[in-house]
Each structure stands twice: as structure tokens, then as C-alpha cells.
N, C-alpha and C positions, 0 to 999 in steps of 0.2 A: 431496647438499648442498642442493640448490633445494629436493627436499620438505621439508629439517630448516629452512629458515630460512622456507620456508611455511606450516610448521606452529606455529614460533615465534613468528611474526606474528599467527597465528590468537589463539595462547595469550594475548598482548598485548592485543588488540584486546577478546575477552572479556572481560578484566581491567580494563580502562576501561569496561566497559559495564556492567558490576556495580559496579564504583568509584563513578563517575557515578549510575548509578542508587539505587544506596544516599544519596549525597549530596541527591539529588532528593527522594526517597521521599516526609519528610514534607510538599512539596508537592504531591507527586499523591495521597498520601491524605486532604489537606485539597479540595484540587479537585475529588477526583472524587467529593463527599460531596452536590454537590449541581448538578444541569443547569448553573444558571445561571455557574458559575464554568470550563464547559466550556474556554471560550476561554484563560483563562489554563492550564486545564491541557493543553493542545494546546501552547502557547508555553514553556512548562516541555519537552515532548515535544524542540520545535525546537531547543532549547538544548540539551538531553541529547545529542541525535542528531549537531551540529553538533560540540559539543563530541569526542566517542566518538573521531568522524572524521577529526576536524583531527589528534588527537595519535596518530591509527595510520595517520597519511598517506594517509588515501583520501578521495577530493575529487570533488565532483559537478558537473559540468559541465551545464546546461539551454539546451536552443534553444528556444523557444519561436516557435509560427508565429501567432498573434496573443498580445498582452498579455492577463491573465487578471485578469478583475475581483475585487478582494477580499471585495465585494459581492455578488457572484454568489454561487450555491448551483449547484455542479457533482455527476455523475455522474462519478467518475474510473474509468479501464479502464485496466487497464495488463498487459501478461508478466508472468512470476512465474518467478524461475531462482534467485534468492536472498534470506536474510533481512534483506538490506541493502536491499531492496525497501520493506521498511516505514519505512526510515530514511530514505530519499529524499524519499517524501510528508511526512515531517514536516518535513522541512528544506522542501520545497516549497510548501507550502500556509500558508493562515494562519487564521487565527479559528477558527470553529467546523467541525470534520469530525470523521467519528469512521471507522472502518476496519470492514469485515467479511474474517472469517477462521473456520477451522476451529474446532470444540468444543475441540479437546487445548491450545488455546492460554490456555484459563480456568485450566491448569493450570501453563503454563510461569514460572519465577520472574520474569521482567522483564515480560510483557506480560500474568501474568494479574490485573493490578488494574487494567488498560483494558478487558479483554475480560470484564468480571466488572463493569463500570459503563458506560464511556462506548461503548465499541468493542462488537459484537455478533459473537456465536460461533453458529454452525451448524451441525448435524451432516450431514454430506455424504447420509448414508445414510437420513434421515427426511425424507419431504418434509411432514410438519409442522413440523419443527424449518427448513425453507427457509423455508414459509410464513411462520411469526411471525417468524423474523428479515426476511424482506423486508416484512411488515406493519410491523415497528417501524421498521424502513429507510426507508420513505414517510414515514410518521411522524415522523422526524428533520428528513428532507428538507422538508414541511413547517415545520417550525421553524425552518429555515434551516442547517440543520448540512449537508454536505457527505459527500457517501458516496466512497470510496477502496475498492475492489474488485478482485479479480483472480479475471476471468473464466473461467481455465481450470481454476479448484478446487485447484489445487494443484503444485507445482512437479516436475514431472516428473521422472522414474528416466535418462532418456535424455542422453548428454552426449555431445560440447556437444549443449545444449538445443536443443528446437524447438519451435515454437507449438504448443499443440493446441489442441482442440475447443473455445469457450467453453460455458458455462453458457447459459441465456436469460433467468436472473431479472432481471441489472440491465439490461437493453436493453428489457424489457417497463414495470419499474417506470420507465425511463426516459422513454416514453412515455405512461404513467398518469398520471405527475406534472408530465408538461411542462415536464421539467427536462434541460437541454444537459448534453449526456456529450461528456468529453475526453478520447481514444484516447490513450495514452501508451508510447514506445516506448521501453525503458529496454534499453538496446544493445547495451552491454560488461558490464554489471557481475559474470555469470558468471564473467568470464577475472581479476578482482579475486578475488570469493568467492561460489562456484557452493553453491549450497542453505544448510546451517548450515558449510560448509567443512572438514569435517571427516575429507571422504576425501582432497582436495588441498589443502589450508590456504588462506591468504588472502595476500595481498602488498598494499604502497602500491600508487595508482596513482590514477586519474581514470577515473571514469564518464560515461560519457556518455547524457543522458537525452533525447528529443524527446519534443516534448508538442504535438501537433496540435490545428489549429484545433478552436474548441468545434462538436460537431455538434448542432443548432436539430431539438428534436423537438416542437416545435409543431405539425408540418406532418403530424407520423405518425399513422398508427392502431395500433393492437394488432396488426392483424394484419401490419404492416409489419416485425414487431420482430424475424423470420427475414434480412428483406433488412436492418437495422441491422445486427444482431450480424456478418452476414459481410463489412458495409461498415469496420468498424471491425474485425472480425480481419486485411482484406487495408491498412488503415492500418498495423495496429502492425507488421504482418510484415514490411512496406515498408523498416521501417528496419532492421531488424534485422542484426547480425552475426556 
């Protein structure tokens, strides 16, 4: 009975997110036609994501261990155990940020007209295909847009979840740009909806996200970017449950 009304949740939750996003549409195809209206189309994102959530009872909870400037241009880091992952940053963030993720997702029906404009797609398996996506990533980041990453490439086979190895790109380019990266430790939302949910379905419930103080890479070199990445793997770990 638990997996049939998990799985009917699941079925729900989809349906509002195709709902919603068909309702959106003609604003993210007008936004994402040209840089400068990025911001409204991130704010369209917020409202999509907020909305999805509220009407299939899952609800995000944020601790925040300093206040985060709107101003600011952050590196975000965060786990990766589900695609309700992406839904959090948009609910959390605000203005200009755009997301990096996997190439398959230029394909997927709801996120590939972000990852096909504003969001940047990478093939795990080219490291020219890293390259240019993190050359356009600095690139952003100059502009002022905000990068949202998850450093472990991808959301793991293992359940329940556990951290693995991160990447090195964004703790280097974090460095390069002398831009503050914000470790983010997204806690429970596996035990809500683990991956796309589709082996255990999804239920209501409350997330719980920590989001650690900004870490100041001013102070780094390049070649400190070994000792970053495992300062900020043994933050997110920290919370985790």
C-alpha cells in the first residue's frame, strides 16, 4: 500500500510539473530568446518550482548560516540524490544564475529549453566538452550570473545515498574568478524523492536544506583548489542524513 500511494504521488507531482510548465512555456520561450531577460526567466523558474511544490505537499525548509547577498555572484555546490535538487536552487536563489548539468538533459522535455539556452550542458565523457562548458561558466560568472553545480557529476546508483568524489572544475574556476562558492547541504530530500522516483515514488513532506557560510577564494591559488574541493566535500557531508 505505501509503494501504491508513493507512486501515486509520484504520478501527481509529474502532472503538475508538465501542467505548470506547459502554462509557463510561452514565458520561458520568450526569455530565453535573448541574455538580457535572463533574470525574469529564472523568476518564471521560481514560480514554476514553488508553485509544482506547494500543490504536491513538498515544502523546503532553508537554514542559512550567514545571509546571502542578492548582489553577489556565487559559486553554488551542493549533493545531488534527487531531481527535486534542481527545484530547490530555483526556489532559492534569485536574479541572474543559470545551472550546469549533464548533455541528456538538452533533451529532456521540461529542462531542455534551459540547457539548450541559459543553463549549460556537458558531456561527462569529453574533457573538451568540460572545457567549454567551464570557459562559458567563467564567462557567465563574469556577467554576473551565478553558477549552481553539483560537484559529484551525478547522482549516484547507491541508496540511501552517499557523497562521492567531487569533480575539480568549479573549485578551480572558483578560484580563477575570485568568486565565493556556497557549500550546500540538501539533507532529507532523498527520503521525499530519491533520483527521478521512480523506483520508490515520492510522498509530501519538508526538506531540509543548509546552506553554509560563503567560502572567500580571494585568498586561494590554483593550486589550493585540491585542499577547497575537500574543504567543502567535508562541509556538505557534515550535515548530511
Amino acid at each position: 500500500m505505501v509503494h501504491f500511494l508513493r507512486q501515486a504521488h509520484r504520478v501527481w507531482f509529474l502532472f503538475l510539473i508538465f501542467l505548470l510548465f506547459a502554462l509557463f512555456y510561452p514565458f520561458y520561450y520568450l526569455f530565453s530568446r535573448n541574455e538580457k531577460y535572463y533574470g525574469l526567466l529564472n523568476f518564471c523558474r521560481k514560480a514554476n518550482s514553488f508553485l509544482s511544490s506547494f500543490f504536491s505537499g513538498v515544502y523546503f525548509s532553508f537554514t542559512f548560516e550567514e545571509r546571502l547577498s542578492d548582489d553577489q555572484t556565487y559559486i553554488y555546490c551542493a549533493n545531488h540524490s534527487s531531481n527535486l535538487d534542481i527545484m530547490i536552487f530555483c526556489i532559492m536563489c534569485s536574479g541572474k544564475y543559470h545551472f550546469m548539468g549533464k548533455e541528456e538533459l538538452r533533451n529532456n522535455p521540461v529542462l531542455g529549453i534551459f540547457f539548450k539556452t541559459i543553463d549549460l550542458a556537458v558531456n561527462r565523457e569529453s574533457k573538451m566538452s568540460a572545457f567549454r562548458a567551464f570557459k562559458k561558466a567563467g564567462e557567465n560568472l563574469e556577467k554576473g550570473m551565478s553558477l549552481i553545480i553539483f560537484p559529484e557529476g551525478k547522482i549516484d546508483d547507491h541508496y540511501p545515498p552517499k557523497l562521492c568524489e567531487f569533480k575539480n572544475g568549479p573549485f578551480r574556476l572558483a578560484i580563477e574568478k575570485n568568486i565565493q562558492l556556497v557549500p550546500v547541504s540538501i539533507t532529507n530530500v532523498w527520503k521525499i524523492n530519491w533520483d527521478d522516483g521512480a523506483k520508490y515514488g515520492s510522498k509530501p513532506g519538508i526538506c531540509d536544506i543548509y546552506v553554509h557560510k560563503p567560502i572567500n577564494t580571494a585568498v586561494l591559488a590554483i593550486e589550493d583548489s585540491d585542499v577547497l574541493k575537500e574543504k567543502v566535500f567535508q562541509l556538505i557531508d557534515s550535515k548530511l542524513v
